[in-house]
VOBAGU-411827 format. One line per 4 residues: number of its first residue (from 1); their letters; for each residue x, y, z of C-alpha. Coordinates in pm, 1 decimal, decimal comma. Example, Ala and Ser with C-alpha at 12.3 -4.5 7.8 and 13.67 -1.06 7.14 Angstrom:
BEGIN
1 = AS = 1230,0/-450,0/780,0  1367,0/-106,0/714,0
END
This chain:
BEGIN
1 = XXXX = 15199,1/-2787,1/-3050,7  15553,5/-2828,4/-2928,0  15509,0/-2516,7/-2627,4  15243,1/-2565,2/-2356,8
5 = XXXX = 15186,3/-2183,2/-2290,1  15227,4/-1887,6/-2536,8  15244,5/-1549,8/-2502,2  14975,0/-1398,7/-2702,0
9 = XXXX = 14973,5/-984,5/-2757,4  14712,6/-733,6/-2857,9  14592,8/-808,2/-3234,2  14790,8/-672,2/-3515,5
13 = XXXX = 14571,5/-626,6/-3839,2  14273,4/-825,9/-4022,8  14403,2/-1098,3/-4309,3  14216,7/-1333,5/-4472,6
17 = XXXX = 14555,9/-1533,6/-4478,0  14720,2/-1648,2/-4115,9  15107,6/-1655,9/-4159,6  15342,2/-1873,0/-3948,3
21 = XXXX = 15345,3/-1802,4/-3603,9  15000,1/-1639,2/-3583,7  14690,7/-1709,1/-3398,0  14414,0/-1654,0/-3603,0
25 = XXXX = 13993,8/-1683,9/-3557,9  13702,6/-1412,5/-3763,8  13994,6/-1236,7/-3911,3  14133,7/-1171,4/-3592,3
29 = XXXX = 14544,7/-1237,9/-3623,5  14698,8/-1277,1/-3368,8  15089,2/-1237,5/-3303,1  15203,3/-1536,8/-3084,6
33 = XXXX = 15562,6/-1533,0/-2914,7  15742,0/-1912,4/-2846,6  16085,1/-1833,9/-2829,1  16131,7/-1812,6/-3174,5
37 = XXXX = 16010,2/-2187,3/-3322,6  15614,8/-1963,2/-3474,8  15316,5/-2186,1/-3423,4  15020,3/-2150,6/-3600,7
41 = XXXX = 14717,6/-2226,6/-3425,3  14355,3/-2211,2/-3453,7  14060,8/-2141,6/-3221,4  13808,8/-2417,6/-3174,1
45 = XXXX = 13494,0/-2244,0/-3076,6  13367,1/-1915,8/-2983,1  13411,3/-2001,3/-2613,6  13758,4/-2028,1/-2636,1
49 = XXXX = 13816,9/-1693,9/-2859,9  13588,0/-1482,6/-2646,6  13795,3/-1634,9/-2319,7  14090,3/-1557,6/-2470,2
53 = XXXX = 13996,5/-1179,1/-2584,9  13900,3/-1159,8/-2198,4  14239,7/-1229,6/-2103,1  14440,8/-1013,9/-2308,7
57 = XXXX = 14198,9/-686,1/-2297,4  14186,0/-727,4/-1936,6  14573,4/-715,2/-1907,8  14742,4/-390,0/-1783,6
61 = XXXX = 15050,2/-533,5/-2032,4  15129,9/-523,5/-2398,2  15122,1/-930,4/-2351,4  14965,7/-1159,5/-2197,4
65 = XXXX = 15031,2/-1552,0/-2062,5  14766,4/-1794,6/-2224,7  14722,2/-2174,5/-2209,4  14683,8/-2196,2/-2573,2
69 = XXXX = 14704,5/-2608,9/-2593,3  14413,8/-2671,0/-2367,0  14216,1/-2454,2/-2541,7  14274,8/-2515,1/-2857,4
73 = XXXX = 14317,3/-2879,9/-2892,8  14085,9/-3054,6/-3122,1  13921,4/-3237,2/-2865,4  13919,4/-2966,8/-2570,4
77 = XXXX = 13560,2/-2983,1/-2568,4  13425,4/-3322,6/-2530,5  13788,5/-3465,8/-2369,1  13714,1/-3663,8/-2090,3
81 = XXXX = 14044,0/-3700,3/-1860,2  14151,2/-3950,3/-1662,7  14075,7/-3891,0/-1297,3  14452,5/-3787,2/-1232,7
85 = XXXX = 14518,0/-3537,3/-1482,6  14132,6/-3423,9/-1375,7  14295,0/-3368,2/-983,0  14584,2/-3221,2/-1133,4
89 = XXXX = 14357,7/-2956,8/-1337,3  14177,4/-2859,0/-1061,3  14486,9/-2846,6/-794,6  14652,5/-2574,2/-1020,4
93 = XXXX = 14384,8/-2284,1/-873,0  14364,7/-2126,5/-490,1  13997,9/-2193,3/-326,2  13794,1/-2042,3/-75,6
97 = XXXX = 13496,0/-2119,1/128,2  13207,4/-2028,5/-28,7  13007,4/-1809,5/256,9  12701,6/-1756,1/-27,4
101 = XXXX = 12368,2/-1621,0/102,9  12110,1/-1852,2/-11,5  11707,6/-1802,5/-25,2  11529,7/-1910,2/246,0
105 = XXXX = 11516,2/-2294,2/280,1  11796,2/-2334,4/-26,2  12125,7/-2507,9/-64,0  12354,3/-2664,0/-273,0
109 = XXXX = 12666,1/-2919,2/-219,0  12939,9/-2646,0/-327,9  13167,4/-2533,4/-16,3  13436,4/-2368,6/-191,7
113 = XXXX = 13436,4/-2097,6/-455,5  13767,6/-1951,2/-652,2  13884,8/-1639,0/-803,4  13989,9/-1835,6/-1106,1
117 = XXXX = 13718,9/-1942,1/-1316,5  13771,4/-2145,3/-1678,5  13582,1/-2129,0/-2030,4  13292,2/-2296,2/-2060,9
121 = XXXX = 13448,2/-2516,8/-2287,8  13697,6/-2637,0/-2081,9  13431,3/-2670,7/-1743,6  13258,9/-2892,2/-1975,4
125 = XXXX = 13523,1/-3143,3/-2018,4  13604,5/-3077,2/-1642,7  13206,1/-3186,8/-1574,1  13257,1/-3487,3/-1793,3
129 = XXXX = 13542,4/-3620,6/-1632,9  13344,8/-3643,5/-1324,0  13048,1/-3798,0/-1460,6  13283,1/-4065,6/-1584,0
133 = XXXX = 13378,1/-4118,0/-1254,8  13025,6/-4121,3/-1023,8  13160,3/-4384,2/-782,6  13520,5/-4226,4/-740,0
137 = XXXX = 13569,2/-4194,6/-330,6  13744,9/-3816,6/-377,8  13415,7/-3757,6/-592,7  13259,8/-3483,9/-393,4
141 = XXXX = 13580,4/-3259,0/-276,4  13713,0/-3258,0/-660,1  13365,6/-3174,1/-762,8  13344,0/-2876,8/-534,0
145 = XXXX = 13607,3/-2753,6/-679,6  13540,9/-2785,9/-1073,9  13206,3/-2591,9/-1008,6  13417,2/-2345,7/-759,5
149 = XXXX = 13563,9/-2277,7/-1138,3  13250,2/-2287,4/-1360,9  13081,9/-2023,4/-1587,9  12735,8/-2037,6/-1719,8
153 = XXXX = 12795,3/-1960,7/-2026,4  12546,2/-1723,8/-2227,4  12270,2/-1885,5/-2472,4  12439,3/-1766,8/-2776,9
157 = XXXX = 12741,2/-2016,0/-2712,7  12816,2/-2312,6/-2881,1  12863,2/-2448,1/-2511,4  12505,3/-2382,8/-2391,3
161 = XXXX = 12325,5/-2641,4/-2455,3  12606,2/-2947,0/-2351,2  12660,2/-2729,7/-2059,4  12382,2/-2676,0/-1880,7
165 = XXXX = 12242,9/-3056,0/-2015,7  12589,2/-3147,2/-1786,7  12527,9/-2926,8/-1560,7  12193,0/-3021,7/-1428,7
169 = XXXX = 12239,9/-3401,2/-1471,8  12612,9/-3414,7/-1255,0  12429,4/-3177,5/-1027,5  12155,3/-3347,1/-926,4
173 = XXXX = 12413,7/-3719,5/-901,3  12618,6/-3464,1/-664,5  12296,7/-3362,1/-480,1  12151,6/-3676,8/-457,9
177 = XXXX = 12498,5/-3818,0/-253,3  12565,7/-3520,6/-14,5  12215,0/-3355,5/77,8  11950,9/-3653,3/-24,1
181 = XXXX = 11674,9/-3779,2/-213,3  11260,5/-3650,3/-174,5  11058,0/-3954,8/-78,8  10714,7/-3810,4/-62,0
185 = XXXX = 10529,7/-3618,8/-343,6  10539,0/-3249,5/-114,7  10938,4/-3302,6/-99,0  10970,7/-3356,0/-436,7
189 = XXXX = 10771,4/-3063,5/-572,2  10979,8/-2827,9/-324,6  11352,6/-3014,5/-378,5  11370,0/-2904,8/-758,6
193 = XXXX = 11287,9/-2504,9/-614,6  11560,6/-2538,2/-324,6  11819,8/-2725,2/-436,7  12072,2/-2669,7/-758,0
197 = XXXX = 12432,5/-2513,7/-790,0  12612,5/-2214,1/-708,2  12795,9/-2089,3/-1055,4  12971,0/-1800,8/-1166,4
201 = XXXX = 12808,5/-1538,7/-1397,1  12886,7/-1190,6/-1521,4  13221,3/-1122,1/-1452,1  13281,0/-1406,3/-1108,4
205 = XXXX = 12972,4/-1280,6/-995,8  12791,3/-1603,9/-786,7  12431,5/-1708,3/-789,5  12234,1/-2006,3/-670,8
209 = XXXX = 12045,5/-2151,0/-992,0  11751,1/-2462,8/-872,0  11698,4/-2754,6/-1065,6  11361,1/-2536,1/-1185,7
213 = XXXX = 11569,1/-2212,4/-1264,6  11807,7/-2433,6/-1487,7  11565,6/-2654,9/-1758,5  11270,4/-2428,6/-1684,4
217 = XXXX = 11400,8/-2063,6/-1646,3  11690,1/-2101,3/-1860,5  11661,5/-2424,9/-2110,4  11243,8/-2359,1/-2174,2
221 = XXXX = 11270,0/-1956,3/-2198,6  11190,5/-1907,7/-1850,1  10802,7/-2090,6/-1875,1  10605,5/-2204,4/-1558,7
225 = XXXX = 10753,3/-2509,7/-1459,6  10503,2/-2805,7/-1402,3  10267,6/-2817,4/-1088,9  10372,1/-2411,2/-1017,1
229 = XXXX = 10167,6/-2091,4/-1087,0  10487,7/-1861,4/-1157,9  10825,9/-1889,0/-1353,1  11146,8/-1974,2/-1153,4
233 = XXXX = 11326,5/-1704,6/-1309,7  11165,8/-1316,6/-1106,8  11170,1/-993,5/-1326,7  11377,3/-924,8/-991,4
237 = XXXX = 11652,5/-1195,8/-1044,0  11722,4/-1153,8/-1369,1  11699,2/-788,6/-1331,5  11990,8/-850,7/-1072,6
241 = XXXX = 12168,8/-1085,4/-1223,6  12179,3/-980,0/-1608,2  12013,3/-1333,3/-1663,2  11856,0/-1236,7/-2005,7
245 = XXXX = 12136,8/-1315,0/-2192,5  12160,4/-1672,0/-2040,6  11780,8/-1741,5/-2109,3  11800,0/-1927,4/-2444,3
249 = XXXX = 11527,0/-1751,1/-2747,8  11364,8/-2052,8/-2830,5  11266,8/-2400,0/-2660,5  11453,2/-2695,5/-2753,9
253 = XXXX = 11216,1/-2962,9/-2677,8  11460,8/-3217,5/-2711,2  11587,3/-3157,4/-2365,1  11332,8/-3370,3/-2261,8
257 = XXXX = 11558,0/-3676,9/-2375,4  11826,6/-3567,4/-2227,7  11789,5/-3394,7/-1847,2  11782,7/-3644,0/-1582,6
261 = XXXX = 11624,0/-3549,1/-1206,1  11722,8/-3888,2/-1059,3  11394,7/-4108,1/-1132,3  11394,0/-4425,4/-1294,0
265 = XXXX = 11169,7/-4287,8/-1578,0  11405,8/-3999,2/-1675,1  11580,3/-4023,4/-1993,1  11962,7/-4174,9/-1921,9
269 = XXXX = 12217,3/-3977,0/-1867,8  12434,9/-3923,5/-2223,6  12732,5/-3718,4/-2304,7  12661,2/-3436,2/-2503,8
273 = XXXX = 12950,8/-3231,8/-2677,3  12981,7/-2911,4/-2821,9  13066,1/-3052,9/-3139,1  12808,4/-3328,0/-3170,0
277 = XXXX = 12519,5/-3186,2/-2952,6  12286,5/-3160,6/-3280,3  12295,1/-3545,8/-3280,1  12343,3/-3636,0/-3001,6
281 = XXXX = 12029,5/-3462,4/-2895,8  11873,1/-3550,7/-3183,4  11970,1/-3952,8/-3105,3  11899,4/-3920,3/-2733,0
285 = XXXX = 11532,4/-3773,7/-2823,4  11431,7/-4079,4/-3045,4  11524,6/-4346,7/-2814,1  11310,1/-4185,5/-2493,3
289 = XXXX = 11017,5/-4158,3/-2766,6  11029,3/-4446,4/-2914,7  11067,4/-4625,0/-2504,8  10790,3/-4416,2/-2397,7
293 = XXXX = 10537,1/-4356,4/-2624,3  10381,1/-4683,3/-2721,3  10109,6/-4829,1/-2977,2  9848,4/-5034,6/-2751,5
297 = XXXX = 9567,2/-5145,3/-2969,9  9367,3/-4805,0/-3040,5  9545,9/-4636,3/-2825,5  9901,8/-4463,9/-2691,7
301 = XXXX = 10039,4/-4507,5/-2350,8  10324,9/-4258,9/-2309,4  10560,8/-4098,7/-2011,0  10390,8/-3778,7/-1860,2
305 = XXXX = 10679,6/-3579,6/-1942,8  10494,3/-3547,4/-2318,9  10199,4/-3444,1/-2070,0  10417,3/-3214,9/-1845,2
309 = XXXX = 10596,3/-3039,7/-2137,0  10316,9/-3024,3/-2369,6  10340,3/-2695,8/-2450,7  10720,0/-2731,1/-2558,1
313 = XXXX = 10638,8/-2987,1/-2850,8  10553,6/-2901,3/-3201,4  10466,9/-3168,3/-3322,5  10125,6/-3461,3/-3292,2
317 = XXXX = 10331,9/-3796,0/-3156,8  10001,4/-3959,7/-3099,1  9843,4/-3932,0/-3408,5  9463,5/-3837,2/-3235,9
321 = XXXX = 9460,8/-4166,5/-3081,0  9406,5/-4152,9/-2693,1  9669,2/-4113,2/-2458,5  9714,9/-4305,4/-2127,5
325 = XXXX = 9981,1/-4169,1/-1921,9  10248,7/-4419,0/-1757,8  10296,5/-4367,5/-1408,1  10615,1/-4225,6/-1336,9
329 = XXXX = 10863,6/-4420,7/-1129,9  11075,7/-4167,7/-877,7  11290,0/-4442,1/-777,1  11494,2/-4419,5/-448,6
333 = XXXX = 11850,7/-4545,0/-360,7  11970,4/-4582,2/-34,5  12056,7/-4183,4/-2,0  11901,8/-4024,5/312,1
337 = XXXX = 11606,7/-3918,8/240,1  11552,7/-3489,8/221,9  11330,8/-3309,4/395,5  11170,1/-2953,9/260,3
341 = XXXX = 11001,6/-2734,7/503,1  10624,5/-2691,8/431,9  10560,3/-2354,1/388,3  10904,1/-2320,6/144,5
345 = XXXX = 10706,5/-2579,7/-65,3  10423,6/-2357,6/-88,2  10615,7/-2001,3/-173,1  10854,7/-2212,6/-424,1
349 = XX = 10463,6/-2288,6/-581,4  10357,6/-1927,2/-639,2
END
């Protein structure tokens, strides 16, 4: 594209045909404005269409300003920028400090929030830049303000799955640097209740989402996480919140090779894409089962998350023989080590 922003107006007609100088996705043409060279153009994904509807039915004018080559560039998903042009992204918006009320013995690392928030497309590649960049000094204040920008997207996106894969894994690097890692088996249970990001949903509308609430209220349909008697996810919350459109339908067990709380004996942390996540999922779920389920004589030693998820699998990756469970190694950097209050652990239980 020869123009960086376009002028985009209120659709004209349906055509199965896009002339010159439209804008075109489902039918949907689109007159585009450029000074007078006409660009054609094409929508990626679905994120980036329904993004771009947002923008133009929200606008009190026949026209409205859109920043058509970011989001529809070939590679606007799964581009990973260099840390510079990542500053420069996030230095284009106005932030605030984020004075968010959390539940009792909750927090997150976010400090700032924003009026501004970008497709979930485009806060994916922001999240990947920064997990290209773990080490980076400025790593924390840029962070807090790419998720000042975020929005969960809903589970019928194309983004949903990369996203909140992303999502929880940079979170919990972030989390691990700024508030700490659990060293005893009582601060562990309560850190994945208490701890998690602050993210925008339903029109800029804020809300705290655990490390629980994300892979087992919204990635496993909102099922009892392990060691608890209740789901993350309250009838109240989601009531509040509008969350049942952002609880996926159906269990994709192949998370379980890709999310990554921090311990040695979680799968590594991969890139996944919005264009690639079938096999990249897919690739990432063979290698943790072919690490950690393994043939000893007559029988199978294998990583308890086959034990803790048991009831997401559908499918015998023992074949009858009996199973010894490895013992999981938590790990433990040198981050301060964080401390949950008791009786939080025991209400995040039940």
């Amino acid at each position: 594209m020869s123009t960086e922003k376009l002028d985009i107006v209120k659709p004209i007609t349906d055509q199965t045909t896009v002339p010159q100088g439209l804008v075109s996705l489902d039918d949907k043409v689109w007159p585009i404005k450029d000074g007078g060279e006409g660009i054609r153009a094409t929508f990626k994904n679905l994120d980036t269409y329904e993004k771009t509807i947002q923008a133009i039915t929200s606008s009190s004018s026949s026209a409205t300003t859109v920043d058509i080559q970011s989001l529809t560039s070939p590679d606007a998903p799964s581009t990973t920028m260099t840390w510079e042009e990542l500053t420069s992204k996030v230095s284009q918006y106005t932030y605030t400090p984020l004075n968010y009320k959390y539940p009792s013995g909750c927090a997150s690392f976010n400090t700032l929030t924003s009026s501004s928030s970008v497709p979930p497309s485009v806060g994916l590649s922001l999240m990947h830049s920064l997990s290209a960049n773990p080490s980076h000094p400025n790593i924390i204040p840029t962070s807090d303000k790419v998720f000042a920008l975020l929005t969960l997207p809903p589970s019928s996106s194309p983004s949903y799955l990369p996203f909140l894969i992303t999502l929880y894994n940079l979170t919990v690097t972030l989390t691990l640097k700024t508030l700490g890692r659990p060293r005893t088996s009582l601060n562990r249970l309560r850190y994945f209740d208490a701890l998690g990001p602050v993210i925008k949903v339903n029109d800029n509308e804020s809300i705290f989402l655990s490390f629980n609430q994300i892979e087992n209220g919204l990635l496993r349909c909102n099922r009892v996480p392990p060691y608890h008697l209740s789901a993350s996810l309250s009838s109240k919350l989601i009531k509040k919140y509008n969350l049942k459109e952002y609880i996926c339908e159906k269990v994709d067990w192949r998370i379980h090779g890709a999310l990554n709380c921090g311990a040695n004996s979680c799968p590594p942390v991969e890139k996944y894409t919005v264009e690639n996540v079938e096999e990249e999922l897919e690739r990432s779920f063979e290698a943790f089962k072919e690490n950690n389920i393994l043939r000893e004589g007559e029988g199978v030693k294998a990583s308890l998350i086959f034990k803790w998820y048991e009831v997401d699998f559908e499918e015998d990756f023992y074949g009858g023989k009996k199973v010894e469970w490895m013992e999981y190694d938590w790990g433990g950097g040198e981050e301060k080590e964080w401390k949950g209050g008791f009786w939080d652990t025991v209400k995040g239980i039940l």
